[in-house]
N, CA, C and O atoms as a Tinker XYZ file with bonds, in Angstrom:
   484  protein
     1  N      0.848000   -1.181000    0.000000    73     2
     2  CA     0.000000    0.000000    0.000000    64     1     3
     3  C      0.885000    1.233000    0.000000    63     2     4     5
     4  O      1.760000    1.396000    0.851000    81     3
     5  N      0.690000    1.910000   -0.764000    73     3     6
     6  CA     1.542000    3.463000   -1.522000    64     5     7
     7  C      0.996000    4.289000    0.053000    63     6     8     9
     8  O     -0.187000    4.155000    0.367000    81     7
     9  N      1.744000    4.948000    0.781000    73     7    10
    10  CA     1.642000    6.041000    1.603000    64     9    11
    11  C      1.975000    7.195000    0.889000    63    10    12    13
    12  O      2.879000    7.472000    0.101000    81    11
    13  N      0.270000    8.282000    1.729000    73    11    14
    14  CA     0.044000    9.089000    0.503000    64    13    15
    15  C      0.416000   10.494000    1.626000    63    14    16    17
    16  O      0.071000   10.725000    2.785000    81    15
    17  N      1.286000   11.253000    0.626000    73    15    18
    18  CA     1.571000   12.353000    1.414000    64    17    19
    19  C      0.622000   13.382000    1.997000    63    18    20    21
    20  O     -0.260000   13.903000    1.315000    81    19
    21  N      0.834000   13.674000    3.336000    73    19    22
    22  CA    -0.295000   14.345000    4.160000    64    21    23
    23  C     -0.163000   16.087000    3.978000    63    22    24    25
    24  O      0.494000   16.740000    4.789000    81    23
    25  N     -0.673000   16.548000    3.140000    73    23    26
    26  CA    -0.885000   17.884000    2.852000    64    25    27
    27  C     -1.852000   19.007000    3.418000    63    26    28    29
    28  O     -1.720000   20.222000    3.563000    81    27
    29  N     -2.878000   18.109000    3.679000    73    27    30
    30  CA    -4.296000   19.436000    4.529000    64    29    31
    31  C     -4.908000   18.574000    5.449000    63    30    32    33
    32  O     -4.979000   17.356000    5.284000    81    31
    33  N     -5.500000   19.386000    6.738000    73    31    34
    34  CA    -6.089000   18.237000    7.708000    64    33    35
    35  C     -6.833000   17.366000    7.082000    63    34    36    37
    36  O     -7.132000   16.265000    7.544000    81    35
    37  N     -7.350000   18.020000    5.452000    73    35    38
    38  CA    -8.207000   17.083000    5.285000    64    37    39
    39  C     -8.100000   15.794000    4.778000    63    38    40    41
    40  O     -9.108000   15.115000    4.579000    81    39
    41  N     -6.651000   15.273000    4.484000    73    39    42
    42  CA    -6.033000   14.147000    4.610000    64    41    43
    43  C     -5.490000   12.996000    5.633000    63    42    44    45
    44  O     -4.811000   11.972000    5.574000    81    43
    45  N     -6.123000   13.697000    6.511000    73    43    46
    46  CA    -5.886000   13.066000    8.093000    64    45    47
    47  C     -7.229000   12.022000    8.251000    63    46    48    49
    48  O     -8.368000   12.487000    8.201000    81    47
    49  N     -6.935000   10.305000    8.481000    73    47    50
    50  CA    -8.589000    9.767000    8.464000    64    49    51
    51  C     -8.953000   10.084000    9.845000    63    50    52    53
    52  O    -10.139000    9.755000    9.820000    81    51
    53  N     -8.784000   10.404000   10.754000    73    51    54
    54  CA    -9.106000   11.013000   11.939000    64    53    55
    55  C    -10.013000   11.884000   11.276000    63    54    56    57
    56  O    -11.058000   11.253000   11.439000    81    55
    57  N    -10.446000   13.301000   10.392000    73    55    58
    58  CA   -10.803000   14.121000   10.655000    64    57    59
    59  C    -11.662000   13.579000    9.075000    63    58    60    61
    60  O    -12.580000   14.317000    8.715000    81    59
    61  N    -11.396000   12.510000    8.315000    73    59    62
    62  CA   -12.479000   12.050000    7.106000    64    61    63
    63  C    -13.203000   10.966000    7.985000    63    62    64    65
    64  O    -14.129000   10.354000    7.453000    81    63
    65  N    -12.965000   10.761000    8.897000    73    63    66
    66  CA   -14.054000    9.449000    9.861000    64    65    67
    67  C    -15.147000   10.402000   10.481000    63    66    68    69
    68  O    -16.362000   10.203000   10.500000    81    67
    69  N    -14.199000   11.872000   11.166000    73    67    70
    70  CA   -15.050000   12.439000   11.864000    64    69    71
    71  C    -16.298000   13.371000   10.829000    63    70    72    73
    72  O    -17.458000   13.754000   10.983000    81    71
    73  N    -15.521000   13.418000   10.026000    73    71    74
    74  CA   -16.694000   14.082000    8.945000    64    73    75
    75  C    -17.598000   13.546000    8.676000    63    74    76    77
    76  O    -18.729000   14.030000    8.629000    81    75
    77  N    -17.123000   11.864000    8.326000    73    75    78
    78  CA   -18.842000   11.314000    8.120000    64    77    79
    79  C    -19.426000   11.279000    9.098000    63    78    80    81
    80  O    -20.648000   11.276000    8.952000    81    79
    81  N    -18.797000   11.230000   10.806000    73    79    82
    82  CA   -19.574000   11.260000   11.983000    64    81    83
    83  C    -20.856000   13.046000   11.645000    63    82    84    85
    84  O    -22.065000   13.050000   11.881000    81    83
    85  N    -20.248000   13.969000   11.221000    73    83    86
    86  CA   -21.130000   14.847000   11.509000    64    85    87
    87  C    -21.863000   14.858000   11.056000    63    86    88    89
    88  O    -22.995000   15.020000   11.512000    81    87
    89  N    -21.370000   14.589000    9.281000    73    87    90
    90  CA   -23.211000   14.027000    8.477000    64    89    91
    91  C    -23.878000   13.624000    9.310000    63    90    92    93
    92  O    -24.739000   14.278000    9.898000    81    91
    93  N    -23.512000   12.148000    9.556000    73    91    94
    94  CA   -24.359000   11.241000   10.252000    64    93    95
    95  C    -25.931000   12.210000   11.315000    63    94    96    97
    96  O    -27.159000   12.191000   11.397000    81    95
    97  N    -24.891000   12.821000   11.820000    73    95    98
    98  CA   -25.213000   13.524000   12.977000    64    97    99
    99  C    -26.226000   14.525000   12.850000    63    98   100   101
   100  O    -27.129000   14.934000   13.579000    81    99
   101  N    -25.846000   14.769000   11.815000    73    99   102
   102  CA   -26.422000   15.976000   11.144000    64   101   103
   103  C    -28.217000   15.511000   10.260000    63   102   104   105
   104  O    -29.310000   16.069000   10.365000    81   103
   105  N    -27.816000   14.383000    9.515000    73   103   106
   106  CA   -28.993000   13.895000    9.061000    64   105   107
   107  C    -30.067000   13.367000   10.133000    63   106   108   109
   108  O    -31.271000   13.553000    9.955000    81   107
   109  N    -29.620000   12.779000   11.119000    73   107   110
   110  CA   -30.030000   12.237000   12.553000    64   109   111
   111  C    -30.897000   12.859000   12.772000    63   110   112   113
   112  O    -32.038000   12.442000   12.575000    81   111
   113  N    -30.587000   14.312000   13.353000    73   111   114
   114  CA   -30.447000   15.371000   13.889000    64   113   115
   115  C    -31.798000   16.012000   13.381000    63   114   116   117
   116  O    -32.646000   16.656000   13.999000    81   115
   117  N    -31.744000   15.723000   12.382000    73   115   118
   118  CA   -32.930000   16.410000   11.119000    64   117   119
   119  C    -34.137000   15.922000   12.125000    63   118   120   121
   120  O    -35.069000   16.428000   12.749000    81   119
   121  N    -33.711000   14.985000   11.964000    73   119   122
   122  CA   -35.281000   13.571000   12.484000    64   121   123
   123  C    -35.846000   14.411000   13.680000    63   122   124   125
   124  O    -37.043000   14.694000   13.645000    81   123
   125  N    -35.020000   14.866000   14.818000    73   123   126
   126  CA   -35.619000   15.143000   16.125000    64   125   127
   127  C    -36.612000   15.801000   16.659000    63   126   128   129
   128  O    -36.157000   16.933000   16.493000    81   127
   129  N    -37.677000   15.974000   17.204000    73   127   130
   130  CA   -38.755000   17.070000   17.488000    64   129   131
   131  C    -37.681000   18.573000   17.606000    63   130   132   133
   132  O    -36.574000   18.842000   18.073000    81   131
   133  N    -38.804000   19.301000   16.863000    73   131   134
   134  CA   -38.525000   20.454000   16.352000    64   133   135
   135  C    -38.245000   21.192000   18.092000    63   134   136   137
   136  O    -37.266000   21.931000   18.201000    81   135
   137  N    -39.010000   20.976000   19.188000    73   135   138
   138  CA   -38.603000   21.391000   20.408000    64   137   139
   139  C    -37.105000   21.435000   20.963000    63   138   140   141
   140  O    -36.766000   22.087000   21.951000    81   139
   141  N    -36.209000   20.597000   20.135000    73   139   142
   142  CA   -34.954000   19.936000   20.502000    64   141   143
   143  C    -34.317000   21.029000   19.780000    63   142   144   145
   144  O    -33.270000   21.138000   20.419000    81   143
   145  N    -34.261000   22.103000   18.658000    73   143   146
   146  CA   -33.528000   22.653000   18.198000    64   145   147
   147  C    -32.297000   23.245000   18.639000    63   146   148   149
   148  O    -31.218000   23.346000   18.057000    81   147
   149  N    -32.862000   23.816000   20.396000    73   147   150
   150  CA   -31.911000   24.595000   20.712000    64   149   151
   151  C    -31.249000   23.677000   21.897000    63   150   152   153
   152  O    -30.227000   23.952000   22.524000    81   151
   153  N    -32.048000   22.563000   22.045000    73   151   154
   154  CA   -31.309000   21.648000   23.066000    64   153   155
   155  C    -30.393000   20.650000   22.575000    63   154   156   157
   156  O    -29.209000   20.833000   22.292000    81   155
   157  N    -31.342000   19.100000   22.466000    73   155   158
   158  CA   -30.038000   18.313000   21.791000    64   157   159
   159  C    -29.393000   18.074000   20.800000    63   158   160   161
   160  O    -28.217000   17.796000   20.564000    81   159
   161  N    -30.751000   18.280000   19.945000    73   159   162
   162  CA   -30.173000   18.869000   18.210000    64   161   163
   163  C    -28.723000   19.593000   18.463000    63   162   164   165
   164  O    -27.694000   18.934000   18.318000    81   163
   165  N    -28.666000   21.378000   18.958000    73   163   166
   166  CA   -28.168000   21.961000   18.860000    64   165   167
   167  C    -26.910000   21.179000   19.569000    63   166   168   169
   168  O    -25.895000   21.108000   18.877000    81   167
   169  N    -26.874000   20.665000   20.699000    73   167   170
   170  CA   -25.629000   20.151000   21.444000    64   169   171
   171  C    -24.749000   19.150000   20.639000    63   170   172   173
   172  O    -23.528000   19.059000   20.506000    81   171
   173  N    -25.843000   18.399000   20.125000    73   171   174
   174  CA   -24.929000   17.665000   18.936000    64   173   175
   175  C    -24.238000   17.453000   18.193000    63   174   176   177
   176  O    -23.422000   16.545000   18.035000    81   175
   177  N    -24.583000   18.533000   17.498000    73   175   178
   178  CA   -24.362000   19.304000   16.148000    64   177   179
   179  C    -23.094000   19.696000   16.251000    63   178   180   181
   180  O    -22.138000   19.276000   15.599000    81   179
   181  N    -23.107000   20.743000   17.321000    73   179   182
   182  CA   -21.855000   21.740000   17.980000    64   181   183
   183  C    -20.731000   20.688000   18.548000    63   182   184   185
   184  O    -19.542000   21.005000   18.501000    81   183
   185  N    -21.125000   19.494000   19.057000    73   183   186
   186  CA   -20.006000   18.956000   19.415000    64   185   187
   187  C    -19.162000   18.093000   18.989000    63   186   188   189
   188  O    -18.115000   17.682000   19.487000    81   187
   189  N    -20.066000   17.672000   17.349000    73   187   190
   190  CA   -20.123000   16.983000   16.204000    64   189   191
   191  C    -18.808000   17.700000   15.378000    63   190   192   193
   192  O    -17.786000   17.150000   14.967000    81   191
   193  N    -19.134000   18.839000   15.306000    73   191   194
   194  CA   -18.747000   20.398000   14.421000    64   193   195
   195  C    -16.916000   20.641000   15.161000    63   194   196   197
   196  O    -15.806000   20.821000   14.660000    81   195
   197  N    -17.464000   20.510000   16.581000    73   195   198
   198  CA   -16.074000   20.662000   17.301000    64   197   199
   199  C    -15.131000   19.737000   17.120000    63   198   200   201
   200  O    -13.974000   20.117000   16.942000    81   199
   201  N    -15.419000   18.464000   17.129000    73   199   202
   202  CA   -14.176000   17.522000   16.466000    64   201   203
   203  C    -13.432000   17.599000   15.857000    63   202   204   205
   204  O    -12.237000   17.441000   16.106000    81   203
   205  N    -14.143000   17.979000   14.472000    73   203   206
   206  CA   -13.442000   17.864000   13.567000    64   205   207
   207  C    -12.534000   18.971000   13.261000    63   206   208   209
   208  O    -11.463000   18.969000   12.654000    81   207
   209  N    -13.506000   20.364000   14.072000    73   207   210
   210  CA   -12.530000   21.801000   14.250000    64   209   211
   211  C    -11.596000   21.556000   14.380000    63   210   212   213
   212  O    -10.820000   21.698000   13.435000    81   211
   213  N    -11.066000   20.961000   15.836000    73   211   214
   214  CA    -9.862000   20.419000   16.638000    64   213   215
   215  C     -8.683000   20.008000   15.538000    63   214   216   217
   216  O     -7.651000   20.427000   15.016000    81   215
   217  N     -9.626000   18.843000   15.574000    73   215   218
   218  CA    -8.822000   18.242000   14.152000    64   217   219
   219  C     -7.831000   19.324000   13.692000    63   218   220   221
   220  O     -6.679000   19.609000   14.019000    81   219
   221  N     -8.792000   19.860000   12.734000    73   219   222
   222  CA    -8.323000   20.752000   12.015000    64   221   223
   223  C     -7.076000   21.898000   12.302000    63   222   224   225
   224  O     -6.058000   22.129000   11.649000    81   223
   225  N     -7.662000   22.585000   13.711000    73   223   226
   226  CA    -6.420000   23.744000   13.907000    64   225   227
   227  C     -5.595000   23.092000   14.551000    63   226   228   229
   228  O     -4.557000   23.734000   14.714000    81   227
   229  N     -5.582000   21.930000   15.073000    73   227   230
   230  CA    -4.534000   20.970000   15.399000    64   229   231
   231  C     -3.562000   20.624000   15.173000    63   230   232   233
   232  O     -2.571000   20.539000   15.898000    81   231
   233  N     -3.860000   20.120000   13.054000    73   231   234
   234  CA    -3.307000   20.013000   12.312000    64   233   235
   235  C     -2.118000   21.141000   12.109000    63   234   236   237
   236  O     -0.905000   20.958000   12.018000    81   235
   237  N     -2.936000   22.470000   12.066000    73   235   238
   238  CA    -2.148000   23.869000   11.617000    64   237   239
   239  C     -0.887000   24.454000   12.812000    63   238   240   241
   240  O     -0.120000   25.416000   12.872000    81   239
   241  N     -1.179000   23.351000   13.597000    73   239   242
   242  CA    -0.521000   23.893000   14.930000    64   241   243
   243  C      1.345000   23.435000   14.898000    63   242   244   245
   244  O      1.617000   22.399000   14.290000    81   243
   245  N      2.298000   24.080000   15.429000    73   243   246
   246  CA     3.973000   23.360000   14.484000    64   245   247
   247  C      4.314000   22.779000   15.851000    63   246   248   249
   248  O      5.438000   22.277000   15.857000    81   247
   249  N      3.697000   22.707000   16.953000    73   247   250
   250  CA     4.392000   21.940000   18.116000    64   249   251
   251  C      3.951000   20.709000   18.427000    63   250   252   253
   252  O      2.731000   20.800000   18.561000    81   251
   253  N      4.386000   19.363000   18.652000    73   251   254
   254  CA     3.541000   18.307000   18.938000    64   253   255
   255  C      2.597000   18.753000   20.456000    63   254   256   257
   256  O      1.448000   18.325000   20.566000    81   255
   257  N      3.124000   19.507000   21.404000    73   255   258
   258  CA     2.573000   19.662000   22.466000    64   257   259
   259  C      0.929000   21.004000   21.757000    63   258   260   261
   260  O     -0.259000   20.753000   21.961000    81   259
   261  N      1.265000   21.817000   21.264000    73   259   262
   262  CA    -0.115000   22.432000   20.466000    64   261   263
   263  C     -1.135000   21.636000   19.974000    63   262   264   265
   264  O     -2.286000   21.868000   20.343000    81   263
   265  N     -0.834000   20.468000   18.972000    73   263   266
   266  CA    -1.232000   19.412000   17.990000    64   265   267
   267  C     -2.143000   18.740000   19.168000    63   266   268   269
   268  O     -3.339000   18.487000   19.030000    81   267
   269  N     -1.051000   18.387000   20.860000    73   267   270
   270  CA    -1.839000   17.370000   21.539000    64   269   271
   271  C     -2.783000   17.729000   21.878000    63   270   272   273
   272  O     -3.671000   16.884000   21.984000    81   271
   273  N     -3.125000   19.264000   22.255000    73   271   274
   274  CA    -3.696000   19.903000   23.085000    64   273   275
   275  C     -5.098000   20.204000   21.690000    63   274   276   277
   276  O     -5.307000   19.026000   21.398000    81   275
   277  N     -5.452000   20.507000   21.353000    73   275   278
   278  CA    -6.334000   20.721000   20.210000    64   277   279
   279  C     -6.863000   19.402000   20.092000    63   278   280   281
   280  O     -8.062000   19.316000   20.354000    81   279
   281  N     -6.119000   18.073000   19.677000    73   279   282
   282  CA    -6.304000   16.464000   19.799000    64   281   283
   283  C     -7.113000   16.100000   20.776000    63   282   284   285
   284  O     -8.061000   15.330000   20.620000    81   283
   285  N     -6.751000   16.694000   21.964000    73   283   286
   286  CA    -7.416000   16.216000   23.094000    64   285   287
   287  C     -8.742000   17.251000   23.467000    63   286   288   289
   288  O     -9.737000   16.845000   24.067000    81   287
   289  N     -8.595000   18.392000   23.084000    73   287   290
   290  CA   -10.009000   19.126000   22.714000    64   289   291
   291  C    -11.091000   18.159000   21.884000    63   290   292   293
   292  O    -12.249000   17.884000   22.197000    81   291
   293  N    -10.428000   17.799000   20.886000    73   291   294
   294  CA   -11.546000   17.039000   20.266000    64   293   295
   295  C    -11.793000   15.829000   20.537000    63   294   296   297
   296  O    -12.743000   15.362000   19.907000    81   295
   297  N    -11.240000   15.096000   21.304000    73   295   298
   298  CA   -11.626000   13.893000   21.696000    64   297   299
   299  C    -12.618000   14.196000   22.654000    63   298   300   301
   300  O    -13.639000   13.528000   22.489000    81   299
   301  N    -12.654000   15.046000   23.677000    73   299   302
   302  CA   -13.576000   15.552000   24.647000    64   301   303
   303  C    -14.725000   15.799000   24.728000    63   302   304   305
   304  O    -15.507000   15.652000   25.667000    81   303
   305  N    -14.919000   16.361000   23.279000    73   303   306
   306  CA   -16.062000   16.747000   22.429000    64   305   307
   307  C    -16.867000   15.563000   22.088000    63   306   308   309
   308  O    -18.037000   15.421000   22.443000    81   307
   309  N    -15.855000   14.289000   21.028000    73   307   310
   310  CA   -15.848000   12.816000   20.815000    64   309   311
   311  C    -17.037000   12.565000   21.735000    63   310   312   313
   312  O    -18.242000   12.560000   21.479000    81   311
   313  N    -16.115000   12.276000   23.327000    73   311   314
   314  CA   -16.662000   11.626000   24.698000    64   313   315
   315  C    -18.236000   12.706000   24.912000    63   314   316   317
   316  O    -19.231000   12.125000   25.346000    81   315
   317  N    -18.300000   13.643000   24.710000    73   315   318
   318  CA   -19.545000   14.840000   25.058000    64   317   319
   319  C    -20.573000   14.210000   23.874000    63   318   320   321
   320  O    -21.709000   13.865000   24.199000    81   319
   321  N    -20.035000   14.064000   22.282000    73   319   322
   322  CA   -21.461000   13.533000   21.876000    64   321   323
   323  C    -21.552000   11.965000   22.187000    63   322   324   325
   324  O    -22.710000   11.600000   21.983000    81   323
   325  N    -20.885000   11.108000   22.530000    73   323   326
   326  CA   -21.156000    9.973000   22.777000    64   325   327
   327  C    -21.832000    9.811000   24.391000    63   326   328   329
   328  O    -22.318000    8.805000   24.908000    81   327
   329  N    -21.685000   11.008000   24.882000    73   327   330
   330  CA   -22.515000   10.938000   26.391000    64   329   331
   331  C    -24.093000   11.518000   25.177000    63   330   332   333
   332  O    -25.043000   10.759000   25.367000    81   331
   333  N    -24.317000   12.312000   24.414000    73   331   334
   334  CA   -25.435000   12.635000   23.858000    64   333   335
   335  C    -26.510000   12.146000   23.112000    63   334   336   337
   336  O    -27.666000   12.538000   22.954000    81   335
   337  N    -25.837000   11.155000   22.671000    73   335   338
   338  CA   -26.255000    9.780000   21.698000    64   337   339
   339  C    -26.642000    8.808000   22.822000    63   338   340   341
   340  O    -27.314000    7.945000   22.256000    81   339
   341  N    -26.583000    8.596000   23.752000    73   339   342
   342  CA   -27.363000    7.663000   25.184000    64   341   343
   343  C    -28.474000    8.739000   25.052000    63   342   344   345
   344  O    -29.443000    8.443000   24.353000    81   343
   345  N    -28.449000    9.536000   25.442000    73   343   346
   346  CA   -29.211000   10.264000   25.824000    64   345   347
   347  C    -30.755000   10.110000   24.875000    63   346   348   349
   348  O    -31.900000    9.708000   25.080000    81   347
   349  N    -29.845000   10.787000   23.582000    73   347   350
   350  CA   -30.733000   10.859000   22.467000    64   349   351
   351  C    -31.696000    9.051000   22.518000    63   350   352   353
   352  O    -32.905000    8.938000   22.320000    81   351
   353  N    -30.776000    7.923000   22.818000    73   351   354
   354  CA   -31.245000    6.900000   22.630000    64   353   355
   355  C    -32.481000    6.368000   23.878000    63   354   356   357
   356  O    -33.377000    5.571000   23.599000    81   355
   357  N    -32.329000    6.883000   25.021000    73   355   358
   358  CA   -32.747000    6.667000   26.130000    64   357   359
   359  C    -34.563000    7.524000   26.137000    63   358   360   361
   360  O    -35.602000    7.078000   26.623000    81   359
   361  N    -34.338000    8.772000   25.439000    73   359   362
   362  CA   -35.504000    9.503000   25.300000    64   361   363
   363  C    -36.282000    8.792000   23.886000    63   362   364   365
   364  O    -37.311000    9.235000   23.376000    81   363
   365  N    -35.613000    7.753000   23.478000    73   363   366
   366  CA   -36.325000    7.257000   22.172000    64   365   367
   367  C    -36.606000    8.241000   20.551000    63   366   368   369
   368  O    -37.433000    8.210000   19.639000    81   367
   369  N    -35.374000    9.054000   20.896000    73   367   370
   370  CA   -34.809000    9.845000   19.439000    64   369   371
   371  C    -34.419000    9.149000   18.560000    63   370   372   373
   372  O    -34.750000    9.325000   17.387000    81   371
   373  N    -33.609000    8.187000   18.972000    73   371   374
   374  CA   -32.793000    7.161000   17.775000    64   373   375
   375  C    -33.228000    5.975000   18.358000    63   374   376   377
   376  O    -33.352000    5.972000   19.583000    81   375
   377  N    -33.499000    4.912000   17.692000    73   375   378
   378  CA   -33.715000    3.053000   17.908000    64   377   379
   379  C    -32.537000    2.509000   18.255000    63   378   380   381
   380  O    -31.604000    3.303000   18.381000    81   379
   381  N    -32.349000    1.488000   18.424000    73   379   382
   382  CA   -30.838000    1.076000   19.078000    64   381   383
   383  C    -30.437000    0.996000   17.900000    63   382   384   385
   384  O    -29.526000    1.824000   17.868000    81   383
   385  N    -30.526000    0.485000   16.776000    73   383   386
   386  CA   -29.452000   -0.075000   15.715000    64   385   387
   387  C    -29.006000    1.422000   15.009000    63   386   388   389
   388  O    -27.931000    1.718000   14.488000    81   387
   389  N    -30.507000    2.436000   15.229000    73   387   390
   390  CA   -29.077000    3.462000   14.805000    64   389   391
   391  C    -28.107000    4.381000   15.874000    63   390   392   393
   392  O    -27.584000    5.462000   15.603000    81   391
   393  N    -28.032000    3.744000   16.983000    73   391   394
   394  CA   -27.534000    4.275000   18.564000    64   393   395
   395  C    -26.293000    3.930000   17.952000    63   394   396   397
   396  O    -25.419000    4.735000   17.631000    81   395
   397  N    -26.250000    2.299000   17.759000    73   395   398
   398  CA   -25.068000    1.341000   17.352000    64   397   399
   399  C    -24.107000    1.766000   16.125000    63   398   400   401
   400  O    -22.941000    1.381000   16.046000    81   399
   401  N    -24.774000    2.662000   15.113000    73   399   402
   402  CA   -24.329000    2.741000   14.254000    64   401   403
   403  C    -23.373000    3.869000   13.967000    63   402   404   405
   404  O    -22.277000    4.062000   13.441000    81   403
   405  N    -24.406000    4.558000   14.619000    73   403   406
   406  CA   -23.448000    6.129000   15.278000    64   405   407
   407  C    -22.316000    5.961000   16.159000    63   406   408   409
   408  O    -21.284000    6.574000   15.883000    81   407
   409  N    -22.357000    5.242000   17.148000    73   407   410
   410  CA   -21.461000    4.768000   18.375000    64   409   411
   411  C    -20.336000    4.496000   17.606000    63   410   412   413
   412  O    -19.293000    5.144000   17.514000    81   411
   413  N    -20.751000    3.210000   16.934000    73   411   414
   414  CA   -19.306000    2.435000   16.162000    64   413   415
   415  C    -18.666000    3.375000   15.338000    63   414   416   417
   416  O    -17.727000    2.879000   14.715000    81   415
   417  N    -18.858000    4.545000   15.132000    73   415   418
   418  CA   -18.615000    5.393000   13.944000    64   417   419
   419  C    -17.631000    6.269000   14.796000    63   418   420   421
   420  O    -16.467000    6.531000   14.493000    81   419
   421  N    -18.468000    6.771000   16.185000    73   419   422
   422  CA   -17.789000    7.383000   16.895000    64   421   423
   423  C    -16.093000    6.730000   17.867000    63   422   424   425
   424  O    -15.176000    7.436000   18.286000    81   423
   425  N    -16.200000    5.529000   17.931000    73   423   426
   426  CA   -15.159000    4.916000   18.020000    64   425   427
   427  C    -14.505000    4.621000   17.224000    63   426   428   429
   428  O    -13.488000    4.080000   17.658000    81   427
   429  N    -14.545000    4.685000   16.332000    73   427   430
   430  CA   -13.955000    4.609000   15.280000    64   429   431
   431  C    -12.655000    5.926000   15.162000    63   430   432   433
   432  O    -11.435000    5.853000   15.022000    81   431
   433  N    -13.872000    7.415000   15.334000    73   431   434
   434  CA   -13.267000    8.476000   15.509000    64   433   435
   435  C    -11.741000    8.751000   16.471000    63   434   436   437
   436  O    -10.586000    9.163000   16.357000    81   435
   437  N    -12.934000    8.062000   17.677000    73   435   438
   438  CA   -11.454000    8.178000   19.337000    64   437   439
   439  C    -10.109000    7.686000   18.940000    63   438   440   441
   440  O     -9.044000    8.291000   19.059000    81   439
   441  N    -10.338000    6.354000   18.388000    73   439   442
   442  CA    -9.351000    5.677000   17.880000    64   441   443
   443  C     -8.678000    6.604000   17.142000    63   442   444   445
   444  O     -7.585000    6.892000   17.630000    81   443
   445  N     -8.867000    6.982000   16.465000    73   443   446
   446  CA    -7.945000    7.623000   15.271000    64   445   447
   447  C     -7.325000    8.947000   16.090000    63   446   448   449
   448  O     -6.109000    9.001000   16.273000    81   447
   449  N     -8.117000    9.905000   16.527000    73   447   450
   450  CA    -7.908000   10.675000   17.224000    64   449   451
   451  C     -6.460000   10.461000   18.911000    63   450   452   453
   452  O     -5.695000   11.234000   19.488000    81   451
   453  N     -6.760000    9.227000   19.016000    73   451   454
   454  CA    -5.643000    8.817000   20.127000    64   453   455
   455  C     -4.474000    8.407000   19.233000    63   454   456   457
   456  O     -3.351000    8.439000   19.735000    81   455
   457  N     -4.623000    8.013000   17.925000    73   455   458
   458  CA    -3.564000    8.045000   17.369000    64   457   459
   459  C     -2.697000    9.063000   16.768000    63   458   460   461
   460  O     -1.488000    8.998000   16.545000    81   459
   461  N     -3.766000   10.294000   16.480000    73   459   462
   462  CA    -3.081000   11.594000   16.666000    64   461   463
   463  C     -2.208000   12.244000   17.527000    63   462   464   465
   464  O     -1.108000   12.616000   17.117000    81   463
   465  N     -2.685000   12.484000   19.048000    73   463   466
   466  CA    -1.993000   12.333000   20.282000    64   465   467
   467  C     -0.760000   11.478000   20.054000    63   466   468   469
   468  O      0.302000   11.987000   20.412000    81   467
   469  N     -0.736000   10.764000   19.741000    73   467   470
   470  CA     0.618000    9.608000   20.116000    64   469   471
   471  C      1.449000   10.494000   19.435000    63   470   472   473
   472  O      2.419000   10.777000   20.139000    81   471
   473  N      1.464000   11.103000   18.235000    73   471   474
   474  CA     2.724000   11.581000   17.197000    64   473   475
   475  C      3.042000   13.002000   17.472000    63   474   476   477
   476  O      2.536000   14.118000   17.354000    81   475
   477  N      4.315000   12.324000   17.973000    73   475   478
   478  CA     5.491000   13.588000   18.543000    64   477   479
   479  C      5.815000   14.590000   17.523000    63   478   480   481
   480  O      6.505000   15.574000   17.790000    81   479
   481  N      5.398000   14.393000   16.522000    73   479   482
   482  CA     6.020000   15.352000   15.485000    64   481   483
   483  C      5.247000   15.916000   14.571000    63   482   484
   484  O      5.733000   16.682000   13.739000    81   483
């Protein structure tokens, strides 16, 4: 497998995993009673949105200790919508299989994201 040179965050799969997480999130999101706009909708969304931010100025950042610190912003966020997605699932917003589907997506994210953290450079 050809390793492909990393040019913009947006070559990072950390921050193309977390992107489809926000679709996801985002289409979800659509579904919810319109009462939720400014509650979990909105919390979602924003913390969905923040990941991948992180990601991003993370990326732009020239110190590994900057990089970690932004990394670990967004993992936080990660852990904040995956506390939101119980939630969402518990009030009967989402069915379990799409709780599951989102979840696995979102671990998916951490993972990658802790592998960010790890690189000193």
């Amino acid at each position: 497998m050809e390793s492909k040179k990393i040019k913009s965050f947006t070559d990072l799969y950390a921050w193309q995993e977390g992107h489809k997480l926000v679709l996801m999130i985002y289409r979800e999101t659509e579904k919810f009673p319109k009462k939720e706009i400014f509650g979990l909708t909105g919390q979602m969304r924003r913390c969905a949105v923040s990941i991948t931010s992180n990601i991003a100025e993370g990326f732009s950042r020239s110190t590994a200790k900057d990089k970690c610190q932004f990394y670990s912003i967004s993992h936080g966020s990660l852990t904040e919508l995956q506390n939101q997605l119980l939630i969402a699932k518990d009030v009967k917003y989402i069915d379990r299989d799409l709780f599951k589907k989102l979840a696995d997506q979102s671990v998916i994210v951490a993972k990658l994201i802790n592998g960010l953290k790890r690189i000193k450079t």
